[in-house]
Every structure is written in C-alpha cells, then in structure tokens.
MDTraj code that builds the backbone (N, CA, C; nanometers):
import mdtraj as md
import numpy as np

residues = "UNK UNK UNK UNK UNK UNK UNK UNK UNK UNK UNK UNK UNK UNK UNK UNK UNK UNK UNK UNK UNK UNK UNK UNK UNK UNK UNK UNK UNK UNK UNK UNK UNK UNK UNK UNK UNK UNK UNK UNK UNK UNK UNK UNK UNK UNK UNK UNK UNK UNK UNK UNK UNK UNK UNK UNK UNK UNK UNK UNK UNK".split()
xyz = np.array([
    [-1.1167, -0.0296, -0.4452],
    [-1.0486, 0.0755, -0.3727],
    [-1.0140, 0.0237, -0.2334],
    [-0.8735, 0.0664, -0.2005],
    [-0.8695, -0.0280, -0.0649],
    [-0.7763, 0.0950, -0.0028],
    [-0.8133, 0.1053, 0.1461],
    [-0.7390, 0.1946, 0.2819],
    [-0.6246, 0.2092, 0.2611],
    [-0.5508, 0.3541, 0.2466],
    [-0.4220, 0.3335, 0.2893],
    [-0.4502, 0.4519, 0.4282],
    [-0.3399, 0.4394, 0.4840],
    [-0.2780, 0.5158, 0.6176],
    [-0.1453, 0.5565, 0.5816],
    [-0.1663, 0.6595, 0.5904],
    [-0.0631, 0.7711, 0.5539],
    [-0.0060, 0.9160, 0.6527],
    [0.0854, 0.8497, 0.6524],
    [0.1455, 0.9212, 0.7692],
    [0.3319, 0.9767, 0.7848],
    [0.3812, 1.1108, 0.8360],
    [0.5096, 1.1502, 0.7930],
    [0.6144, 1.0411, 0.8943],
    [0.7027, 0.9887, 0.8286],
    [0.7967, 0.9390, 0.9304],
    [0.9043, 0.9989, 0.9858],
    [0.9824, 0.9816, 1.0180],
    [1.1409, 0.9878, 1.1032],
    [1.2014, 1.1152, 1.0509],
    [1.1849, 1.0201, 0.9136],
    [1.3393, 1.0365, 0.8311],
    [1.2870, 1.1969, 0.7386],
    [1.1323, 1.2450, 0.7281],
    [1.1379, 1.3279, 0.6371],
    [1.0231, 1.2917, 0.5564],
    [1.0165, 1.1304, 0.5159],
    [0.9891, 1.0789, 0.4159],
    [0.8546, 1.0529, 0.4664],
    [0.7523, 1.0159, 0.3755],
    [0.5889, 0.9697, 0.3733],
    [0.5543, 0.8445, 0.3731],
    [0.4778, 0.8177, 0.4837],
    [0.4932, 0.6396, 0.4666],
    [0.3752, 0.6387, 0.4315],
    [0.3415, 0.4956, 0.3336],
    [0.1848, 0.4788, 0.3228],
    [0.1680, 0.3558, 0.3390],
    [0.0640, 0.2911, 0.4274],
    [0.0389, 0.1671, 0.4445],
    [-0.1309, 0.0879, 0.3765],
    [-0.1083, 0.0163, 0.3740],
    [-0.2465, -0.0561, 0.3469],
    [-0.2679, -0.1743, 0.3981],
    [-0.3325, -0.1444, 0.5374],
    [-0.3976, -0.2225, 0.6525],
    [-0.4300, -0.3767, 0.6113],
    [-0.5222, -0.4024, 0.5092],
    [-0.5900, -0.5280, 0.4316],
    [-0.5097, -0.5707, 0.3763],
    [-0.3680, -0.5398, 0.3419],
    [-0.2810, -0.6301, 0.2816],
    [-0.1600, -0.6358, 0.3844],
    [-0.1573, -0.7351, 0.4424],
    [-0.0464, -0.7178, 0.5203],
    [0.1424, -0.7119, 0.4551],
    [0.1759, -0.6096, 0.5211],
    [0.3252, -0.6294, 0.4579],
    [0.3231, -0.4635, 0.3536],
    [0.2009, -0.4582, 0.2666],
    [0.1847, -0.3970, 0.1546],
    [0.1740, -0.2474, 0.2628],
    [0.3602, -0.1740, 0.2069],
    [0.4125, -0.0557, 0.2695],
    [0.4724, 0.0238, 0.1947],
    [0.4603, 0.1315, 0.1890],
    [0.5677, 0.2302, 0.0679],
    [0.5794, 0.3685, 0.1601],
    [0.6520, 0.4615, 0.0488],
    [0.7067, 0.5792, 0.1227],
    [0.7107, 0.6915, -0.0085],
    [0.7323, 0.7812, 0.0160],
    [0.7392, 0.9205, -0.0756],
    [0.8194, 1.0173, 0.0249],
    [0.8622, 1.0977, -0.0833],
    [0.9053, 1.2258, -0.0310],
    [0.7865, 1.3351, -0.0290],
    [0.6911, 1.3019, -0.1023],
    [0.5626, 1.3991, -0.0317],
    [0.4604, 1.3249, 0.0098],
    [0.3229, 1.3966, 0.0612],
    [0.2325, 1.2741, 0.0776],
    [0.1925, 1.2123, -0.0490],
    [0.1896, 1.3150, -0.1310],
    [0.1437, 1.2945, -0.2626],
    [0.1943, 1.1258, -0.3416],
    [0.3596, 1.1368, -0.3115],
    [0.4528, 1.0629, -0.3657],
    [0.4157, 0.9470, -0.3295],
    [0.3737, 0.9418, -0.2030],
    [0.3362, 0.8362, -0.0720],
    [0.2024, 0.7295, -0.1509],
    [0.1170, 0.8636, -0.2037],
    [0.0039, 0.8408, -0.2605],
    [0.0207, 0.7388, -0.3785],
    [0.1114, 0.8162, -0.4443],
    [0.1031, 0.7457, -0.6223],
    [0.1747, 0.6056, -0.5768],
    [0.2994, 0.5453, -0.4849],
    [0.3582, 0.4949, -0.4405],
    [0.2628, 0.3864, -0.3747],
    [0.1742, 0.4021, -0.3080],
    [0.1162, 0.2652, -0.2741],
    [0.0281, 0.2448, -0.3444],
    [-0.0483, 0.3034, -0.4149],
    [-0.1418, 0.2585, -0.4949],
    [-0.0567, 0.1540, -0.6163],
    [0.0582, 0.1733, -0.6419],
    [0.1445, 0.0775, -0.7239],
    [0.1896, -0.0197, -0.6504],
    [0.1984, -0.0107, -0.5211],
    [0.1792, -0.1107, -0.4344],
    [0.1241, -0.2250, -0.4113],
    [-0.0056, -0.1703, -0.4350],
    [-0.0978, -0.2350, -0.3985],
    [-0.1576, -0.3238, -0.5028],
    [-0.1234, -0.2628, -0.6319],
    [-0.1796, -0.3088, -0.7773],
    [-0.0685, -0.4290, -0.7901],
    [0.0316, -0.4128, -0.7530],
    [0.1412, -0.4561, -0.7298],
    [0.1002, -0.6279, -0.6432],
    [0.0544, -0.5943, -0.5389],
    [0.0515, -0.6982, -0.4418],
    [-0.0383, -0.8247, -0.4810],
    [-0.1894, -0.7542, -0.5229],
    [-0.3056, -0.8184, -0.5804],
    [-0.2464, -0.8903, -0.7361],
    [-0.1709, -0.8331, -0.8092],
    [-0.1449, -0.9042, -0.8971],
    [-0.0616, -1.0209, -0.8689],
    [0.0109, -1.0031, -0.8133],
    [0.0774, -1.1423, -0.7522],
    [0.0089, -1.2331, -0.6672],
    [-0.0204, -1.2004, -0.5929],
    [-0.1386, -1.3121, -0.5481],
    [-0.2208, -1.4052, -0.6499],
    [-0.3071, -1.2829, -0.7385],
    [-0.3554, -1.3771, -0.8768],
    [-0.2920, -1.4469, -0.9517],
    [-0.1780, -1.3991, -0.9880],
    [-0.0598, -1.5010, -1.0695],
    [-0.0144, -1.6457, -1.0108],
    [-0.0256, -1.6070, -0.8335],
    [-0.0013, -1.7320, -0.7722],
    [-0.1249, -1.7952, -0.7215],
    [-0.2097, -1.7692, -0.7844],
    [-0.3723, -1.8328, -0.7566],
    [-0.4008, -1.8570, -0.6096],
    [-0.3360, -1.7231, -0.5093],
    [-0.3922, -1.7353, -0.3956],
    [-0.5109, -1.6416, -0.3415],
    [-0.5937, -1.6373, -0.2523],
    [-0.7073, -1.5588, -0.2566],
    [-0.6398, -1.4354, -0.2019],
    [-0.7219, -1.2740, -0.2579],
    [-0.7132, -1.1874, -0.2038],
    [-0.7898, -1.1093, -0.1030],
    [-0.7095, -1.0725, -0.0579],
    [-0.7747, -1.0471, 0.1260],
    [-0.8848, -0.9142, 0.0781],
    [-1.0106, -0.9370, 0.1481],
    [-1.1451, -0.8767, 0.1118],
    [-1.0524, -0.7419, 0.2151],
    [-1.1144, -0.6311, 0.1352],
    [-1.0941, -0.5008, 0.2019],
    [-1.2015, -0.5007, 0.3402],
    [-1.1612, -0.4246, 0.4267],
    [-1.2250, -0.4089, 0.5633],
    [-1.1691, -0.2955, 0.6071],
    [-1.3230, -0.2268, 0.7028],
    [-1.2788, -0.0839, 0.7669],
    [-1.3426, -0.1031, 0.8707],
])
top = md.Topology()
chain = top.add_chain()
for i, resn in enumerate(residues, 1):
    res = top.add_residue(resn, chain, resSeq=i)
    for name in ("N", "CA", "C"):
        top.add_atom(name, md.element.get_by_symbol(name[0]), res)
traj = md.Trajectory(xyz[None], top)
C-alpha cells in the first residue's frame, strides 16, 4: 500500500499524487475517480520498473 495525496485542482478536476514514486500523477473528475486512477497508476509504475529490472522505491511517510 503506498501514499497518495489527493487534492482538487484548477480546472475542476482531482489530482492524485504518489509522493514515493516520483512522476507517478493522475486526475479524476471526482475524488473517487482520482482514487481508482492512481492506484492504476501506481500498479502501473511498479510493474514497469520490474519488467525493466530496476529497483522499486521503498514506500516512506
């Protein structure tokens, strides 16, 4: 399980970030959206890293 930060932006839209992965950013039209949206993100990010046999960044709070 890893941090996101979630927060409304500008435009309307829901941003969600996850601190421990740098770069690893998404958005929703609700928070909710924001929610389901980085967590695919994030599953997203870690799998590529493994595919490219680089290490993944240890979660931290």
């Amino acid at each position: 399980m890893r941090e996101a930060v979630i927060y409304p932006g500008e435009d309307g839209y829901w941003i969600a970030e996850c601190p421990s992965l740098p770069g690893c950013i998404s958005q929703g039209t609700s928070r909710e959206d924001a929610i389901v949206n980085i967590r695919e993100a994030i599953q997203g990010y870690i799998s590529t890293l493994e595919q490219d046999e680089l290490a993944v960044p240890l979660e931290t709070f």
